[in-house]
C-alpha positions as CSV (number, residue, x, y, z in Angstrom):
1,X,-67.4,-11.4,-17.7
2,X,-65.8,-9.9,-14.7
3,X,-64.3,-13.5,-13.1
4,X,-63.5,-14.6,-16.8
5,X,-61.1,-11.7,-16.8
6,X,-59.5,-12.5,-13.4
7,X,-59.3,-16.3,-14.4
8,X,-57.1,-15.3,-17.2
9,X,-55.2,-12.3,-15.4
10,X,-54.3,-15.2,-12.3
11,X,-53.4,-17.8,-14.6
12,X,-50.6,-15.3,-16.7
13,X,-49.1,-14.5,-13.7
14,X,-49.0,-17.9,-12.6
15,X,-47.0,-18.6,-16.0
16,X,-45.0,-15.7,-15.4
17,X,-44.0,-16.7,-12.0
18,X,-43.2,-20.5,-13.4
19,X,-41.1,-19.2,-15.9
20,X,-39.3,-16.7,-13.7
21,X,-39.0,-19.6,-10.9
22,X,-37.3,-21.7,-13.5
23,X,-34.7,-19.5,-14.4
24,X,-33.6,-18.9,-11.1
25,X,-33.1,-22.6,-10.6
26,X,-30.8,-22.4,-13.4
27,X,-28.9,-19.2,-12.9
28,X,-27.8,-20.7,-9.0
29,X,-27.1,-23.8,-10.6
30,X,-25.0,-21.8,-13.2
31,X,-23.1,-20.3,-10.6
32,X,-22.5,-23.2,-8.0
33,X,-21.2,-24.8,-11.2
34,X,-19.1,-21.4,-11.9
35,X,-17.7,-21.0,-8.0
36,X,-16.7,-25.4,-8.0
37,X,-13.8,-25.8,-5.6
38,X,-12.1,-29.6,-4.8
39,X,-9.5,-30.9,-2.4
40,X,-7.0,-33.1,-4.0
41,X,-4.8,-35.6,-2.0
42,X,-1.7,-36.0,-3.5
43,X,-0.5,-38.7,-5.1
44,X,-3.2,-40.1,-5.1
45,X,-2.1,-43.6,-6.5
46,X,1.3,-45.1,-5.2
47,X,2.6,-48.8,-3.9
48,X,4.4,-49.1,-0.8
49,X,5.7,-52.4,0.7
50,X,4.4,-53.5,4.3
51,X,6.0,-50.7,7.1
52,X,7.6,-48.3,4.8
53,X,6.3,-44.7,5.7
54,X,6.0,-42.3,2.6
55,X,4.0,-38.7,2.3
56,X,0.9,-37.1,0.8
57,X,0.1,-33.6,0.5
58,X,-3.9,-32.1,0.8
59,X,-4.4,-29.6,-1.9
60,X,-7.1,-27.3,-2.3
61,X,-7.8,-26.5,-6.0
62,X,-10.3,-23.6,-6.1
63,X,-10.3,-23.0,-9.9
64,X,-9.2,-20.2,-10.2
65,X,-12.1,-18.8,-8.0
66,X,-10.9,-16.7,-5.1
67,X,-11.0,-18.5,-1.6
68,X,-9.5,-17.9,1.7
69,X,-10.4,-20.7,4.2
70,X,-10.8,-24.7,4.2
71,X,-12.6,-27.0,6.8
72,X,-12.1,-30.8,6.1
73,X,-12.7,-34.5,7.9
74,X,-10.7,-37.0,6.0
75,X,-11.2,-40.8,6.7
76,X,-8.4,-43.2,5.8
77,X,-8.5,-47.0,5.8
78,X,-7.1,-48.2,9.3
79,X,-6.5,-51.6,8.6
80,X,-3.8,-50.6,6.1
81,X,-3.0,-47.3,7.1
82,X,-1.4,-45.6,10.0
83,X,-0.9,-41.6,10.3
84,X,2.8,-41.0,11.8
85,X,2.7,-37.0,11.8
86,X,0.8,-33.9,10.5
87,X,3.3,-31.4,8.9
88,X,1.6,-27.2,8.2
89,X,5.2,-26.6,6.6
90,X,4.9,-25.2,3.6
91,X,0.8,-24.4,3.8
92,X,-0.8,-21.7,2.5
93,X,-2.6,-21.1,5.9
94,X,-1.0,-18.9,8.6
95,X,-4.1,-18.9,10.6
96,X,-5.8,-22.6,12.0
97,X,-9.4,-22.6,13.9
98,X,-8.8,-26.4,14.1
99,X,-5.4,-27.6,14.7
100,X,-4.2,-30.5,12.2
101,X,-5.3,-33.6,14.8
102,X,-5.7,-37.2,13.5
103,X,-7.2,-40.4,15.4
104,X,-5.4,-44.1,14.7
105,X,-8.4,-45.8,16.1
106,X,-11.2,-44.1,14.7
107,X,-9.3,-43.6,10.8
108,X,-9.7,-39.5,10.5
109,X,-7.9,-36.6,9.9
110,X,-9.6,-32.9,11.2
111,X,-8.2,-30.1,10.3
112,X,-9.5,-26.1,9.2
113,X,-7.9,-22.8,8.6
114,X,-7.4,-19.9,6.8
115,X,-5.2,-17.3,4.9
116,X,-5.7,-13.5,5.1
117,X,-5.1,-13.2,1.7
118,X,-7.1,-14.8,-0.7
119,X,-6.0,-16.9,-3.3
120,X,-7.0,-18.5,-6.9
121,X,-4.1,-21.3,-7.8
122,X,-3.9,-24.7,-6.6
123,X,-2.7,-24.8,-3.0
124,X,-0.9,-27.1,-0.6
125,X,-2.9,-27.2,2.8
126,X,-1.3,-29.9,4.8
127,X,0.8,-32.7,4.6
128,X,0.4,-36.6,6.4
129,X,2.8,-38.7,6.5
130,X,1.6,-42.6,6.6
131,X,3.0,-45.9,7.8
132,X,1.7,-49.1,6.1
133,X,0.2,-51.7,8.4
134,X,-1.0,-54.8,5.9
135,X,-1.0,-55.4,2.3
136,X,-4.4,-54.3,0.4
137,X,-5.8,-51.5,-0.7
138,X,-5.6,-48.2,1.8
139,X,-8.2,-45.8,0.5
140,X,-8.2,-42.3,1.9
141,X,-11.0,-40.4,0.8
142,X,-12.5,-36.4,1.6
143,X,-15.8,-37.0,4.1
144,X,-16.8,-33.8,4.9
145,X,-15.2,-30.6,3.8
146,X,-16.1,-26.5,3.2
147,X,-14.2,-24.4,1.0
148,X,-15.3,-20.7,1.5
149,X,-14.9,-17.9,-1.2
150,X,-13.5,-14.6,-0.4
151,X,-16.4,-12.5,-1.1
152,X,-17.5,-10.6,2.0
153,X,-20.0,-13.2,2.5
154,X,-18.6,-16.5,3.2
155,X,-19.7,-18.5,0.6
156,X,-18.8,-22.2,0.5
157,X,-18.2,-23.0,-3.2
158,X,-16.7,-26.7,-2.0
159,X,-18.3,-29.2,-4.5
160,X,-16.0,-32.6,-4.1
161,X,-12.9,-34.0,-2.9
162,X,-10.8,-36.0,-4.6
163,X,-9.8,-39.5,-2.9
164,X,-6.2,-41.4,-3.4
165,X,-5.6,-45.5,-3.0
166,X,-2.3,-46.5,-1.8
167,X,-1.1,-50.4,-2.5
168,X,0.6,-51.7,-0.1
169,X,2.4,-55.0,-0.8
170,X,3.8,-57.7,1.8
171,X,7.7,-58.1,1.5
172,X,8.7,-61.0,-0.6
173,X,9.7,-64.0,0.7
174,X,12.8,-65.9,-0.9
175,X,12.7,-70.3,-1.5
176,X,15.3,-71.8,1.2
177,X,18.4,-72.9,-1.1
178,X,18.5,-76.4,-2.1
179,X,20.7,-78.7,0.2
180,X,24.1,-79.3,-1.0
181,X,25.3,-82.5,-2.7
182,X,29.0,-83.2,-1.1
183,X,29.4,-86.3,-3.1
184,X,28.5,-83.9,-6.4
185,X,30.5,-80.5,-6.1
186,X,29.1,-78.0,-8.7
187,X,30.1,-74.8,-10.2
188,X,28.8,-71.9,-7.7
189,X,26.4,-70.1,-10.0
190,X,26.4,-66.1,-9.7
191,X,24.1,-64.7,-7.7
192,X,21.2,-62.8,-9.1
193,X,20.6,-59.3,-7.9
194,X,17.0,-59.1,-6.2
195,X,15.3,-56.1,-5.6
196,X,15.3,-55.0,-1.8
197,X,11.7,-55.6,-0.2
198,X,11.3,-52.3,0.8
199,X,11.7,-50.7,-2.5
200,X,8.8,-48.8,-4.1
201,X,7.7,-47.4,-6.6
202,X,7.8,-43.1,-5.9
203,X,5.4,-40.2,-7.3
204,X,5.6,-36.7,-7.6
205,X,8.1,-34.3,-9.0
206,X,12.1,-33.3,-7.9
207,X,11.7,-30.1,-6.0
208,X,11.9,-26.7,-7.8
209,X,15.2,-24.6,-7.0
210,X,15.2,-22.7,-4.1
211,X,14.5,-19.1,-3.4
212,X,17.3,-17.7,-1.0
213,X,17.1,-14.2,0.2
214,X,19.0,-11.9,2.4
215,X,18.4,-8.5,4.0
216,X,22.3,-7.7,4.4
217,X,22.5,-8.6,0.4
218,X,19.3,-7.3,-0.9
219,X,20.4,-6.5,-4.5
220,X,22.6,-9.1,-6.5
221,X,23.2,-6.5,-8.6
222,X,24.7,-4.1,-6.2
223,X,28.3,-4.7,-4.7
224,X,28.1,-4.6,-0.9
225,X,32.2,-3.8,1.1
226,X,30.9,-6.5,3.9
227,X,31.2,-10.5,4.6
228,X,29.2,-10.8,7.0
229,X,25.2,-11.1,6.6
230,X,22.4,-14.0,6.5
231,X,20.5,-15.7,3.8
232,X,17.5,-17.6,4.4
233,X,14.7,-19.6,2.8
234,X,11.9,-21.8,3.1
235,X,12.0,-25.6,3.5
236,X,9.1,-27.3,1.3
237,X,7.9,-30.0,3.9
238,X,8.7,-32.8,1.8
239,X,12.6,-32.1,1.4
240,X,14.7,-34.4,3.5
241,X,18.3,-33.2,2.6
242,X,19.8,-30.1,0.7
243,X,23.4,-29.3,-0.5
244,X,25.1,-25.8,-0.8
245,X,28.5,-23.9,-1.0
246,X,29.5,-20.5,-2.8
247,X,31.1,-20.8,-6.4
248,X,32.7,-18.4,-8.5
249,X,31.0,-19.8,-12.0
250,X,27.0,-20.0,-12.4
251,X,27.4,-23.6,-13.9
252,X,28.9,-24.8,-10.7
253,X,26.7,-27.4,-8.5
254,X,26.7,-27.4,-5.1
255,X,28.7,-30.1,-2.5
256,X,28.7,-29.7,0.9
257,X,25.4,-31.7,1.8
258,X,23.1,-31.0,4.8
259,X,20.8,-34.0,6.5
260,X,18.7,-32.5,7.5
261,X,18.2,-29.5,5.7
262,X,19.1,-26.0,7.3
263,X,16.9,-22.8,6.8
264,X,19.7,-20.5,6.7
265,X,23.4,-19.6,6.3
266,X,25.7,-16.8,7.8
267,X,28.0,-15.7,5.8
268,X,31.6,-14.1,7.0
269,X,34.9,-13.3,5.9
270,X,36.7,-16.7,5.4
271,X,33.8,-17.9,3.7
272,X,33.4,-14.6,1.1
273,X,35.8,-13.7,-1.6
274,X,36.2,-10.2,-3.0
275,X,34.9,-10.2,-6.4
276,X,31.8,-12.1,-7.8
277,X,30.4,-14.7,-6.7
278,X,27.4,-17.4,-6.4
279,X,25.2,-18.8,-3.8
280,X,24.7,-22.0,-5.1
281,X,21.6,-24.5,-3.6
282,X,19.5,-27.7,-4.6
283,X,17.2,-29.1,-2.2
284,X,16.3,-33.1,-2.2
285,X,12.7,-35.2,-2.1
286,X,11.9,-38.8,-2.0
287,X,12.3,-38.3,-5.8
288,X,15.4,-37.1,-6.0
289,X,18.1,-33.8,-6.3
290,X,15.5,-30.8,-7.8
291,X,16.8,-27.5,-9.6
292,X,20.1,-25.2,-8.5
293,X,19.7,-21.7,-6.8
294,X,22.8,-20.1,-8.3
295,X,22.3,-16.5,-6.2
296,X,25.0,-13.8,-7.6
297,X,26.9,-12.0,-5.0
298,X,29.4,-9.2,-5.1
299,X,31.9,-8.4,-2.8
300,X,34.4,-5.5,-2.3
301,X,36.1,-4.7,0.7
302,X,39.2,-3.4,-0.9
303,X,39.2,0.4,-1.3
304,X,40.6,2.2,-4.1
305,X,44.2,2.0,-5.0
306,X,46.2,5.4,-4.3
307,X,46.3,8.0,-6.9
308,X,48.0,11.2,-7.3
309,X,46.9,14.7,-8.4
310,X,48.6,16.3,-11.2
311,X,48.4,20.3,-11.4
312,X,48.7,21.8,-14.7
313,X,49.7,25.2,-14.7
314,X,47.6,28.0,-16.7
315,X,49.1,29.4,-20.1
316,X,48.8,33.2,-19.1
317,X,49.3,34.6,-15.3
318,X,45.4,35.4,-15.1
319,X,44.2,31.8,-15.6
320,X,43.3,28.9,-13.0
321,X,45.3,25.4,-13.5
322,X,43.7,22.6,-14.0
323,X,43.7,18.9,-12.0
324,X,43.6,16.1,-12.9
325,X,43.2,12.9,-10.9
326,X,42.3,8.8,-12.1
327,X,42.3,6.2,-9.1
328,X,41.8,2.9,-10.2
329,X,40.0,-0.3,-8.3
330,X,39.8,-3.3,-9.7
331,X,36.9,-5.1,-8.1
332,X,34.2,-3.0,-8.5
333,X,35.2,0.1,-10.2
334,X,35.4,3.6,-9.3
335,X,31.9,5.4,-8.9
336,X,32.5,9.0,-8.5
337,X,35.0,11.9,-6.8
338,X,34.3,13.9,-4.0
339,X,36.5,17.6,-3.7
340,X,36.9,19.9,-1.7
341,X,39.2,22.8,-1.5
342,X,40.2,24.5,1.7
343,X,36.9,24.3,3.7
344,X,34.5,24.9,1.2
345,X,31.6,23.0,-0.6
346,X,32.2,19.4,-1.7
347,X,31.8,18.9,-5.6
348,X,31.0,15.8,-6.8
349,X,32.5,14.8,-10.3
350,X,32.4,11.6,-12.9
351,X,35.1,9.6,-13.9
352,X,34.8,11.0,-16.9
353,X,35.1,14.7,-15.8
354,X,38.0,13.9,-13.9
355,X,39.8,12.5,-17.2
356,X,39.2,15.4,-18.8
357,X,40.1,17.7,-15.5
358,X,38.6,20.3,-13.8
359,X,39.3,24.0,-13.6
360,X,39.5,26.1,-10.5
361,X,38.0,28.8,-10.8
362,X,36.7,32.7,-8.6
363,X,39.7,31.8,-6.0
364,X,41.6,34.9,-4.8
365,X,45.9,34.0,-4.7
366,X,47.1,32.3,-2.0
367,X,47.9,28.4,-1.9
368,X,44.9,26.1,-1.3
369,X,44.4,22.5,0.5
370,X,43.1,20.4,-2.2
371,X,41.4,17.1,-1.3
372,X,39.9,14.2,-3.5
373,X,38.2,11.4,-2.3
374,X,37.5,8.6,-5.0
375,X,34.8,6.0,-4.0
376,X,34.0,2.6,-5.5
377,X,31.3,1.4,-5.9
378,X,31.1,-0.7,-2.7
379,X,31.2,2.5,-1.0
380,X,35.0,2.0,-0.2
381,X,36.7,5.1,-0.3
382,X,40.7,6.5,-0.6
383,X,41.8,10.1,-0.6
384,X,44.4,12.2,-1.8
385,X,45.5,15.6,-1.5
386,X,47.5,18.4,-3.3
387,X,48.6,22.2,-2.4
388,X,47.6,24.5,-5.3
389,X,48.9,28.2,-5.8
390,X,46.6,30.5,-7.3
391,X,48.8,33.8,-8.4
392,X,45.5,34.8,-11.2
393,X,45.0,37.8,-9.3
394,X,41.2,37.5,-9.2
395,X,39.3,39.1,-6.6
396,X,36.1,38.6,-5.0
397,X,33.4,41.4,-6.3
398,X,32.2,44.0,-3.5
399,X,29.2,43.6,-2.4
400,X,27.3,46.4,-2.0
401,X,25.3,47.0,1.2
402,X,21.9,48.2,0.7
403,X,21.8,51.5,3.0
404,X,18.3,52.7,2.2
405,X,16.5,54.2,5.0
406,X,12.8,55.2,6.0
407,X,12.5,58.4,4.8
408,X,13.8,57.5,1.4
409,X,10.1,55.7,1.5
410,X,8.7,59.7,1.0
411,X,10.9,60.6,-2.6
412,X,9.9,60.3,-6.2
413,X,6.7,58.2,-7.5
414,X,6.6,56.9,-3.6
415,X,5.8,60.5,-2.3
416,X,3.4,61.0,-5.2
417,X,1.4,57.3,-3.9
418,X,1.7,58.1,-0.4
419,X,-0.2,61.7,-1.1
420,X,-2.5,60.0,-3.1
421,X,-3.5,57.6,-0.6
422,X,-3.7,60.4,2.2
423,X,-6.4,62.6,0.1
424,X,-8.1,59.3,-0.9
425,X,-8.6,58.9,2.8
426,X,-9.3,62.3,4.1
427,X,-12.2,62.0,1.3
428,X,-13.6,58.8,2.6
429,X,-13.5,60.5,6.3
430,X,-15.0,63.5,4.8
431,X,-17.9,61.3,3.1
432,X,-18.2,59.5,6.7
433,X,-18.3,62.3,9.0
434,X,-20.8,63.7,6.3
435,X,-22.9,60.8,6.4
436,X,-23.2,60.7,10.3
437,X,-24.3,64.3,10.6
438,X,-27.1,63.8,8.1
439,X,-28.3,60.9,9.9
440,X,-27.9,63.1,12.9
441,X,-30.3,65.7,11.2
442,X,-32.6,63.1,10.0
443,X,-33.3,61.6,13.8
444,X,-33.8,65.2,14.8
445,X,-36.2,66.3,12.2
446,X,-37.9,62.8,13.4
447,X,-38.3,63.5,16.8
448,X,-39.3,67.4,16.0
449,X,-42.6,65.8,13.4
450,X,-43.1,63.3,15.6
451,X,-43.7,66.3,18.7
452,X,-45.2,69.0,16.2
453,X,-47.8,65.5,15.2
454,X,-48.7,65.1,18.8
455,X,-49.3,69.2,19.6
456,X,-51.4,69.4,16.5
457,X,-53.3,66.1,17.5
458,X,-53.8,68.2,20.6
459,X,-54.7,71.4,19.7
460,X,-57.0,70.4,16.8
461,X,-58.7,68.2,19.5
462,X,-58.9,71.1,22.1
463,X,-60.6,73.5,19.4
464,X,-62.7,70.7,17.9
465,X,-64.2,70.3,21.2
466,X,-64.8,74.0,21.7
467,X,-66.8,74.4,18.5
468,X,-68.7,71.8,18.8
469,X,-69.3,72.5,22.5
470,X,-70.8,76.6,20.6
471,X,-72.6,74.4,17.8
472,X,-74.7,72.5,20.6
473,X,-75.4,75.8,22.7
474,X,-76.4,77.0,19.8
475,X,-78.6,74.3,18.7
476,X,-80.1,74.0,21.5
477,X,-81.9,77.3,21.3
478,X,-85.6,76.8,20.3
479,X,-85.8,79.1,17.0
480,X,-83.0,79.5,14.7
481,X,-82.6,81.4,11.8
482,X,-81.6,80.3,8.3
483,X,-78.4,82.0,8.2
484,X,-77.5,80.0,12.0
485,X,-77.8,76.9,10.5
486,X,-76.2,77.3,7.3
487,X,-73.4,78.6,10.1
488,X,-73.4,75.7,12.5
489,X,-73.4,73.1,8.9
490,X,-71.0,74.7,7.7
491,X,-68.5,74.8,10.7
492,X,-69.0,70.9,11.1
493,X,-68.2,70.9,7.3
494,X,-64.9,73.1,7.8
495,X,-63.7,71.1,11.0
496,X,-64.0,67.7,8.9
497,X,-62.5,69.1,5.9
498,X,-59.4,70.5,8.1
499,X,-59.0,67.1,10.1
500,X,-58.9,65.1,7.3
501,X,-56.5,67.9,5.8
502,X,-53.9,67.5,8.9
503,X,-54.0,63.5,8.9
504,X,-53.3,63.8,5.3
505,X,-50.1,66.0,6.3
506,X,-49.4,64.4,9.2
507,X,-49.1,61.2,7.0
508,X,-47.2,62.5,4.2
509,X,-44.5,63.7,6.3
510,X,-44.2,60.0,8.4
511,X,-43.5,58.5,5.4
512,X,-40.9,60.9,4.1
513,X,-39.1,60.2,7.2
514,X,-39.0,57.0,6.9
């Protein structure tokens, strides 16, 4: 019965174990399936005649699963094929363990890095350019490759790589013309337009408009007083030609072309205008022109125009006037006012406040130094300044000096505190000192038990000895009388009674005094 039950105990847990081996077949499957990365080469179809050279780009499409590094071997058909250069412009690597290399003779590109921050979109890794050799079919396919995730651990979620064929065609060869008939002049016939036997059929996309930035201009929305400063961007590795120039409309394009492309511009003051205006950019593939940058700038290096400051006098003797001041500038605008009168604080006003004036005010008579200082908002500034007389006949309040001393410390409700706190202390002294001398009196009446303990101990022992030293003379006689031994029993009853007695005192008193 026993081994029946075991049989059947060992072959459910065998069922259970299947079943739980089975679904964690399926749940790593599930998530292989759900961390699937690829590399793409890019286009990966074109036709190309015999020794024309055109580009592909290696992509890394992780799904939008988050990944950080790439190693790849890629093989490419040598017979058709031919690798001219390696580009990392425009990858999303910064860091390489294994530096971009290719081999002619053995048909392989090698190449790994890495980004310290991860990333989920579809990626550009390197570029190759190729040279066709012979006409066929050049394959170029993925033959080893590792794609590993950004979690902590390394994982390589690579599952495939996508391949691309290129065509490449031999050039066309034209029939020799027919031999001319001198004896039979004809008409010359037109000649037919043929297709150059280099031309190919392009893929891909015009590039996207450029992203120019500048630390000098940082804001396009801000106006900045200087021309001089530096705009850069990036190149995308497969842009062969770019054109720029500054325009004063957004719709403008750009002219001036650049072959090859630059990476930046420096601006200065023949170049700039005051007012606004746009940097405008387009960048060029083997497709063709791509999308305009048009990058708003704003300029102003002119400083506000002068302006004068008019003083209305006060209705009544015993009023302040009032100024009022309005510069104008006609690039950027005016921002705000800075015054100051005499040497005093600067005050900062509005526009606005200074349309409407501003009131002096708390200024004793005598004639005062005004000065306002309008700024635009390009930080250009212009000043301007006016004598004021002030006959209002105001007059600066005395200030009076506090001349308390120390002993004002000891009058009214302070002299009531301070007497307070004195008898609160002498009490707390008192309590102390009362305190101490009771402990004083307790170690003495210690010490005095503790002698009075050790003279009774003494004396009780002395007389105990002396009795009983009488009881066993006594005792020792042959013939005793009644009454002598009632006598001797009860002295050994009386000198037990009175030493239990004393210890009982003795120990009462110790543990008082504790």
């Amino acid at each position: 019965m026993c081994m029946q039950v075991l049989s059947v105990h060992f072959k459910t847990t065998a069922q259970m174990l299947s079943k739980v081996f089975l679904v964690s077949i399926l749940f790593f499957a599930s998530v292989h399936a759900a961390l699937a990365a690829e590399l793409v080469i890019s286009p990966s179809t074109g036709s190309y005649s015999k020794g024309q050279s055109f580009t592909t780009t290696v992509q890394v499409n992780p799904q939008s699963k988050s990944v950080n590094a790439v190693e790849a071997k890629l093989s490419f058909d040598n017979t058709k094929l031919s690798v001219v250069s390696i580009s990392k412009t425009g990858s999303v690597f910064s860091l390489w363990t294994t530096e971009p290399t290719f081999s002619n003779a053995a048909g392989t590109i090698d190449f790994g890095g890495g980004s310290p921050t991860p990333f989920t979109a579809k990626s550009s890794l390197i570029s190759i350019t190729f040279r066709t050799l012979d006409a066929g079919d050049g394959k170029v396919s993925v033959s080893a490759a590792s794609v590993l995730a950004a979690d902590g651990l390394g994982t390589d979620v690579y599952t495939g790589g996508v391949g691309a064929t290129y065509t490449v065609t031999a050039a066309e060869t034209l029939p020799p013309p027919p031999a001319e008939d001198p004896e039979t002049p004809e008409d010359p016939k037109p000649e037919t337009p043929t297709e150059s036997s280099d031309a190919a059929i392009t893929f891909g996309d015009p590039p996207r408009a450029p992203e120019a930035g500048s630390t000098m201009f940082l804001d396009p929305e801000l106006c900045y007083s200087s021309k001089v400063g530096v705009f850069t961007w990036d190149v995308p590795f497969d842009v062969d030609s770019m054109r720029l120039n500054f325009s004063t409309s957004s719709e403008d394009e750009p002219e001036t072309e650049y072959d090859p492309p630059i990476e930046d511009l420096t601006t200065n003051a023949e170049m700039l205008i005051d007012g606004v205006q746009y940097l405008t950019m387009q960048f060029k593939n083997q497709v063709g022109w791509g999308g305009i940058l048009h990058r708003k700038l704003k300029i102003d290096t002119i400083p506000p125009k002068q302006f004068s400051i008019a003083v209305r006098a006060a209705n009544a003797a015993t009023k302040f006037p009032l100024l009022t001041f309005e510069a104008v500038d006609e690039t950027s605008g005016v921002e705000k006012y800075e015054m100051t009168i005499a040497d005093g604080e600067v005050i900062e006003i509005t526009p606005d406040e200074a349309k409407l004036g501003y009131l002096l005010t708390n200024l004793e008579d005598g004639t005062y130094s005004i000065r306002v200082t309008a700024f635009d908002f390009a930080g250009n500034k212009t000043e301007s300044t006016v004598p004021v007389l002030i006959t209002a006949g105001w007059t600066k309040p005395i200030e009076l000096v506090d001349q308390t001393s120390f002993w004002d410390l000891f009058k009214g409700k302070n002299l009531v505190i301070i007497l307070l706190l004195l008898a609160l202390m002498a009490e707390l002294s008192y309590i102390v000192y009362q305190r101490r001398q009771f402990e004083l009196k307790e170690q003495k009446l210690r010490k005095e038990t503790r002698e009075i303990q050790d003279q009774m101990e003494k004396i009780f022992s002395a007389l105990r000895d002396e009795i009983y030293d009488q009881i066993n003379m006594i005792t020792k006689r042959e013939r005793l009388s009644k009454k002598e031994k009632e006598a001797v029993e009860g002295l050994n009853q009386a000198l037990e009674v009175s030493e239990t007695l004393i210890e009982k005192e003795i120990s009462d008193v110790s543990k008082i005094l504790k």
